[in-house]
N, C-alpha and C positions, 0 to 999 in steps of 0.2 A: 609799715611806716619807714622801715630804714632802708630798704628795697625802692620805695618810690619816692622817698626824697628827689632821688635820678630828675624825674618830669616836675617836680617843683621849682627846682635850681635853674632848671634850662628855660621854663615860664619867667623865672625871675631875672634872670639874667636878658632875655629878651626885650622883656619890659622894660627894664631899666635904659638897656641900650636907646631903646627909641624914643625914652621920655629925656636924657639926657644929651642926645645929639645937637639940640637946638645950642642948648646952653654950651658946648663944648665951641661952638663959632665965636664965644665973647672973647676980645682982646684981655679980657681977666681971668681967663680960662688957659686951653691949648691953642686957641686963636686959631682952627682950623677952616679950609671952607667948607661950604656945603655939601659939595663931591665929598670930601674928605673925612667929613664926619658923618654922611651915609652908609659910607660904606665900611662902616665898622660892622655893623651887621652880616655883611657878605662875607667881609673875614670870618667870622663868626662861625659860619653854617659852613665854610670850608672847611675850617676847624674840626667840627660835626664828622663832616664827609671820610676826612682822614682819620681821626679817631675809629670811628666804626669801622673802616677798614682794619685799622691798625689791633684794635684792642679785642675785635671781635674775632680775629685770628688767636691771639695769645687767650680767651675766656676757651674756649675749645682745648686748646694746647696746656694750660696752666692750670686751670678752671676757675669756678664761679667764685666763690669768696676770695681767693688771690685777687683779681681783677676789679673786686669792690672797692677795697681799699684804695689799687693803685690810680683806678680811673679818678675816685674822688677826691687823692692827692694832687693829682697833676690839674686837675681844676681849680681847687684852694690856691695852688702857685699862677695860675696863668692869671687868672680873677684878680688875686691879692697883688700882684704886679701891676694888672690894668690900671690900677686907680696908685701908683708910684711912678706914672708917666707925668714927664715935664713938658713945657712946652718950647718950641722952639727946635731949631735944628733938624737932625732926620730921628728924634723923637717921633714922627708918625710911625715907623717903622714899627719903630720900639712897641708903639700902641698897637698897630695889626698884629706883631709877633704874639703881643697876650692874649689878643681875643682867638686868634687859631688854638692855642696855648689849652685856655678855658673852652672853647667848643671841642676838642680832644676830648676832653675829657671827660663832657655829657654824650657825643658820639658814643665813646668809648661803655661809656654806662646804660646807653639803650641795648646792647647786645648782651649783655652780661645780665642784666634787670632784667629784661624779658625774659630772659633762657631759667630764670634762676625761679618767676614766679611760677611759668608753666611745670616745671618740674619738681617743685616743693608743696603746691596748693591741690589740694584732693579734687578731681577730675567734676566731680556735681558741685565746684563752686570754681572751678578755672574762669568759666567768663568775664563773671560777674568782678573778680579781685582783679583780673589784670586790666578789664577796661575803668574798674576805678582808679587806678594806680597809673592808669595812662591819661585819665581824665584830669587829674591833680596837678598837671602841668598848668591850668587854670587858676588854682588854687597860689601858684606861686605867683603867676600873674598880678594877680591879684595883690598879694602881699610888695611887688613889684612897684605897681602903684600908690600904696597908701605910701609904702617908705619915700619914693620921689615927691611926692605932693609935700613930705612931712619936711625932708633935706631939703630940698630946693626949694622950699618956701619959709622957711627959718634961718640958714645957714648961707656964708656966700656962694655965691654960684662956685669959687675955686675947690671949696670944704664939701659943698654940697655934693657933687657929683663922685668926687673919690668916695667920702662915704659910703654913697647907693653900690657902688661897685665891689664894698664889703660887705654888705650885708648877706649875700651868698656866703660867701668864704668862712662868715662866723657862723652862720649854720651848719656846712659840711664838719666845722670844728666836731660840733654837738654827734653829729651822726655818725663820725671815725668811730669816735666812741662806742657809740649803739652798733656798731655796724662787726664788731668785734666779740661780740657774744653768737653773730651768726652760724648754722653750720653750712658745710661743703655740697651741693647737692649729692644721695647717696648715686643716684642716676650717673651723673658725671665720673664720682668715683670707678660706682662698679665697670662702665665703657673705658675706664684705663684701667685695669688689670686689678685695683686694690680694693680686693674683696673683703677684707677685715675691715678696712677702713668705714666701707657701705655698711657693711652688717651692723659698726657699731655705732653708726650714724641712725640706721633705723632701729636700732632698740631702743637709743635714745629717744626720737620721737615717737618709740609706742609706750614705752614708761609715763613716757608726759602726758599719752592720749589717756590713758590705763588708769592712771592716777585721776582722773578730773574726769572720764568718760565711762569708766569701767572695763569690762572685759572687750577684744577685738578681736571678730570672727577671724577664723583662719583662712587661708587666701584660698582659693581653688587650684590642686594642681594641674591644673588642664590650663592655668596661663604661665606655666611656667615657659622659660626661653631658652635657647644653650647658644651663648656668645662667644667670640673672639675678640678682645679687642684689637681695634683696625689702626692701622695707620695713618697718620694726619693727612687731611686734603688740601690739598691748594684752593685759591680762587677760580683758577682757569680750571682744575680738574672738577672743582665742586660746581660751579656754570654747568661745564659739561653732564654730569651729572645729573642736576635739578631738572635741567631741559631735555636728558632721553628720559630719564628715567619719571617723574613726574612734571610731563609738559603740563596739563591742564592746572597745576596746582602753583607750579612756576609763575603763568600767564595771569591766573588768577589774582595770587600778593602782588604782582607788578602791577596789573589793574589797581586793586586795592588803595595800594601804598600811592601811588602815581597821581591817583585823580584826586584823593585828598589832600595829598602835599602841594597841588597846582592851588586849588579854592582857599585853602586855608593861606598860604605866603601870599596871596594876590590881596584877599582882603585883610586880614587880618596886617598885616603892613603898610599897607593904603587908606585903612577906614579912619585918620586920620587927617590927609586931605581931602576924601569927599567931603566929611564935614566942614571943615576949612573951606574948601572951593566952592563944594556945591549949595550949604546950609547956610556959611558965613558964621561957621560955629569960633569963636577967638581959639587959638593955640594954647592958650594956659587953662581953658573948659573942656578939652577935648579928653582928660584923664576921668572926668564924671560921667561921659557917654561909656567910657571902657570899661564900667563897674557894669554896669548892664548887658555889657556884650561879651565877659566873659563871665559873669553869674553866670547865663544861659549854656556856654561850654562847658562850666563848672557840672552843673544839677542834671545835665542830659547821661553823663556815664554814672554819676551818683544812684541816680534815682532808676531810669530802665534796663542798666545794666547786668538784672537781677536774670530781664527777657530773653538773653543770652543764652543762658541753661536753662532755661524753662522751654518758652517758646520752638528753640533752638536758632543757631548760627545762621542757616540760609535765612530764612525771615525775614531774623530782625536787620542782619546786614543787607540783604537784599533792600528789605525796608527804609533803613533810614538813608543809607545813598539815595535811591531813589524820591524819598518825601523830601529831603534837603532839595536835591535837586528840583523839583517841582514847584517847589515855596520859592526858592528865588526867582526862578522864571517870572511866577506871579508879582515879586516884587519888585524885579527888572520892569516890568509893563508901568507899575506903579513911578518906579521912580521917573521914567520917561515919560508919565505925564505929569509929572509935577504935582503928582498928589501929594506925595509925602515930605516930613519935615524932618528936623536932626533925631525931634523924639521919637516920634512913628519910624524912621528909618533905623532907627538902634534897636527897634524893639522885634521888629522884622526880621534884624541880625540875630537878635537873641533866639529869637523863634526858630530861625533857620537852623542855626550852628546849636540849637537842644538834640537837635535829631543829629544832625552832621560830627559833630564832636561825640558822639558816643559809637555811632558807624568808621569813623576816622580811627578810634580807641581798638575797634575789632581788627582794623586792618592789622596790626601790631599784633596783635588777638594770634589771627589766621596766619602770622610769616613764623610766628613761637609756635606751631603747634604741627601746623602741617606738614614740617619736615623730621627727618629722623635727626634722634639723639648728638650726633658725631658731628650732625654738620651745622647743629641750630642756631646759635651765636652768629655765625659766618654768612647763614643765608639771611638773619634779620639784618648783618651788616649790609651785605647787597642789596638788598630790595631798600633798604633808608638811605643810603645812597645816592643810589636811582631816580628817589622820590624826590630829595634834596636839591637834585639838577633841575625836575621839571617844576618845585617850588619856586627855584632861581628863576624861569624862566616867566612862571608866573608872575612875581611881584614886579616885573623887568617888566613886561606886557601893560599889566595895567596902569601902572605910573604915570607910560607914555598916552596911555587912555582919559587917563584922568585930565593931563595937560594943563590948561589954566583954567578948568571948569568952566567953562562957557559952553560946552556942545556934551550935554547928556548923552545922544545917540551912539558915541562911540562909548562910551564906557556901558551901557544897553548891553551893546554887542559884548561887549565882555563878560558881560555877568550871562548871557547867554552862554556863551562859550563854559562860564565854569558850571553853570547848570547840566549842560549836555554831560562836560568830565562827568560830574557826579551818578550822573543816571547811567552814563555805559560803564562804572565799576560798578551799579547796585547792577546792572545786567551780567555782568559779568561772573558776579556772585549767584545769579539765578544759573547759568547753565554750568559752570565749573564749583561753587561752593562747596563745602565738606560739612559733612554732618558732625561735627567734632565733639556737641554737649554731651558730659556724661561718662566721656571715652577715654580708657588710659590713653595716652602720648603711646604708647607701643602699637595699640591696636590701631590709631589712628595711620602711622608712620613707623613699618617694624625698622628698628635699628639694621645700617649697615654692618654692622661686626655679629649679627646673629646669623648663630649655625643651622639652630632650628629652632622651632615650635613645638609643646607637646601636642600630641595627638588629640586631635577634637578642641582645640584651642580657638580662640575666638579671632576673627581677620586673620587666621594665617597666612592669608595671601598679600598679607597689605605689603606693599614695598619691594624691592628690588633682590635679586639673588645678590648676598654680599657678596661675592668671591667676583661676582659681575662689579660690583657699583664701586668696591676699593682699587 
């Protein structure tokens, strides 16, 4: 819980932005225009961009629990500022400086959140927690909306909208808190030199298991490892890196990462004026279709995320890219002939994005897991990144698709478009996937700073000669 608050904050903050932009155009407001109060969101997700760059450099360098605390400060401040903007003057400024401000700082928290579940959570339940904990970004959502329905329909529009823009910031209060009894990963430790440190980080967690679990088998010495720890990499050197030394797995989370963050910033940004344009749904009703359309985001990592480690990774990713993808085409057909209405077309949404948001949740999954120890923080910063830009380009695309809703066929085509995204990352996941359920992170991805392997050790071959990759 105090690890994925991260995807709650960032749903909520989301949310909010887009339920408040309308009301922010009132002359009793910041009297912005419509340009102007759009694109707060965009500040937003650059915000994102840089933070992950930024913070997911220092989560490697520093490590995991340092980075918990600072990413979720510098959010509390950018957030807690947003809604201390005045109006008038180059106050706009003032306003996009916070929302970069606050996306820092949830950027900043996807690379360190990631890195910290894959390497704290026992390998026969890795899936299952991180794609629920990536799912949960729904979950804020959610909470997103009842609070704007509750402010903005109570309070005036000047009181209402600063409020909604604290209601994050009094959360993270609660979770500094929580977030302070956590430990260091021992992983993290022992890849920078402090071996006392690791040792006494895992006794601690086997006293806890010991106490409530009983005895714990002893490890087999045939995994043991003999390390060095390595020297920090760069971006340019770790690029490098990723792409000799595992191209297929590089190509793979870009796939991944890429085609989910198109589908999701296209619609999930937009499914507000199709209803608008295309249904004739009013602008103060369009927060009741979004109960249903992210329930369904919600309950798809909740519920089959279990399929993950069971089933295993190729499947069910392979799977749900490609079923998502499938299901819209069918309801692209639908919607272009005017079968469907606000309600059947929300529920279609929900249907689609059950399977899609929990495939979306593995992408994250597969960028935490598939690379080695040293560089993991840094590669999930790149690959969100990446996703980020062609996110951008999606909700930019569709917009212009949507137009003044008169001509379905172009936004057809669109939803074609993000159907195909979908199906060539679930292909993508069919010929380059990794069989990860089950599998230490070592065996999966041996660390760069390992000297060796013992003898008869399991995947000794997995990964890169270090002396080659640092």
């Amino acid at each position: 819980m105090a690890l994925g608050v991260a995807w709650v904050l960032d749903g909520l903050e989301i949310t909010i932005a887009a339920n408040v932009v309308a009301d922010l155009t009132d002359k009793n407001t910041l009297n912005l225009t419509a340009g102007q109060s759009a694109d707060i969101a965009t500040w937003y997700l650059v915000g994102e961009v840089i933070g992950a760059l930024f913070f997911g450099r220092l989560s490697d360098k520093l490590g995991r629990r340092n980075l918990f605390m600072i990413t979720l400060g510098v959010y509390l401040i950018g957030s807690g500022l947003t809604a201390a903007t005045v109006a008038g003057g180059g106050w706009v400024v003032f306003l996009y400086a916070t929302r970069i401000i606050a996306g820092m700082g949830i950027g900043g928290e996807y690379a360190a959140i990631n890195s910290a579940i894959d390497e704290m959570i026992p390998a026969r339940y890795r899936g299952r927690v991180d794609i629920a904990v990536n799912g949960t970004y729904w979950g804020g959502a959610l909470i997103g909306t009842v609070a704007t329905l509750f402010l903005l329909n109570h309070l005036s529009a000047n009181l209402g909208w600063r409020l909604a823009f604290l209601v994050g910031p009094v959360l993270s209060l609660i979770i500094i808190y929580v977030r302070r009894n956590l430990p260091e990963s021992p992983r993290w430790q022992i890849m920078h030199g402090r071996e006392e440190a690791a040792e006494a980080s895992i006794a601690g967690i086997e006293r806890e298991v010991e106490a409530s679990k009983g005895s714990i088998p002893p490890v087999d010495e045939s995994q043991a490892i003999e390390i060095r720890p390595a020297t920090q990499i760069g971006y340019l050197a770790l690029a490098r890196s990723l792409f000799q030394h595992y191209p297929g797995r590089s190509t793979l989370v870009a796939a991944l990462m890429i085609t989910q963050s198109f589908l999701y910033n296209a619609i999930f940004f937009t499914y507000g004026l199709v209803l608008k344009f295309f249904f004739s749904v009013p602008a103060s009703s369009v927060p009741y279709y979004f109960f249903a359309f992210a329930a369904g985001n919600l309950l798809g990592p909740l519920t089959i995320g279990r399929l993950f480690d069971t089933l295993g990774r190729k499947k069910m990713i392979a799977g749900t890219y490609i079923l998502s993808g499938a299901l819209l085409i069918i309801t692209a057909i639908l919607f272009k002939q005017g079968v469907l209405n606000a309600t059947t077309q929300t529920i279609a949404w929900a249907v689609i994005f059950f399977f899609a948001s929990a495939g979306a949740s593995a992408g994250y999954l597969t960028a935490s897991e598939v690379f080695p120890l040293e560089v993991r923080a840094k590669a999930i910063a790149v690959f969100f990144a990446i996703a980020q830009v062609f996110g951008l380009i999606g909700t930019h695309l569709y917009g212009h698709l949507i137009g003044t809703g008169k001509d379905p066929n172009s936004l057809f085509v669109g939803y074609l478009i993000g159907a195909g995204a979908m199906i060539l990352g679930g292909l993508a996941e069919v010929f380059l996937g990794v069989a990860a359920e089950g599998k230490s992170l070592e065996d999966i991805a041996s660390p760069l700073s390992m000297v060796r392997k013992a003898v008869g050790a399991v995947g000794s071959d997995a990964g890169p000669n270090p002396q080659q990759a640092t």
